[in-house]
N, C-alpha and C positions, 0 to 999 in steps of 0.2 A: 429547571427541574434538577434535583438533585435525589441522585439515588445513593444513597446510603444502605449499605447490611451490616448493620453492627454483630446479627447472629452467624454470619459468614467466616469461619476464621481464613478464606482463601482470598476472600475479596481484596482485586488490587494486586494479588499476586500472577505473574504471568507462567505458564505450565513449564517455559524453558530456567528460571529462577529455579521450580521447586524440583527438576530433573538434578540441575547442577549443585544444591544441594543436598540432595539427598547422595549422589553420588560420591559427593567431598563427605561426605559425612561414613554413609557405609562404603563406598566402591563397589566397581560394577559387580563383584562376586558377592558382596553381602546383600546387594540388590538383589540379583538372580534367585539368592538363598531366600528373600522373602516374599518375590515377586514372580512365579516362576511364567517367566516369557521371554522368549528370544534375543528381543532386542537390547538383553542386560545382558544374552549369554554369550551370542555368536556376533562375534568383534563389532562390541558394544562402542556407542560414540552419542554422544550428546545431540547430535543434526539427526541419525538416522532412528533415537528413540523418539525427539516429539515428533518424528513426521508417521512413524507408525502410532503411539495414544494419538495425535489428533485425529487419525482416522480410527479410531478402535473405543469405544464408551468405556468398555467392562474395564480393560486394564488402564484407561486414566484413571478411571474410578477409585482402583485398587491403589494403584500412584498416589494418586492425592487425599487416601484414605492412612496410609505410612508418614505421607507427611503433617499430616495434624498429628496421627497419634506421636511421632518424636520432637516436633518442634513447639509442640503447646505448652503452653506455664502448667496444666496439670499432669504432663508426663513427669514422673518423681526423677528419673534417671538422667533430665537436663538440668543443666547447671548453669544458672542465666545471670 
């Protein structure tokens, strides 16, 4: 059986990948600035944000909603 989601742009992507970049890309303060939650503010670290989104829906949600809108081919502002 093969599950394929061609309409998924996350599929295949693992939630500690799209932390680390987005981080490399803004840093924890331009996180913070778009994401307002803790774990981007109060001595932010890559281990201690996924083990908080994987317990929390709303702000993975929010996470991996920043990361499609900057990493997608129809964001105008990346340069691929």
């Amino acid at each position: 059986m093969h599950d394929s989601q061609p309409n998924n742009p996350l599929h295949g992507i693992k939630l500690a990948t799209i932390v680390e970049e987005l981080e490399a890309h803004y840093g924890w303060e331009g996180l913070a600035e778009r994401i307002d939650i803790n774990c981007f503010k109060k001595d932010p670290s890559i281990k201690s944000s996924l083990k908080f989104l994987r317990k929390t829906p709303w702000a993975r949600d929010k996470v991996e909603a920043l990361y499609i809108t900057t990493f997608t081919d129809d964001n105008p502002w990346v340069k691929r």
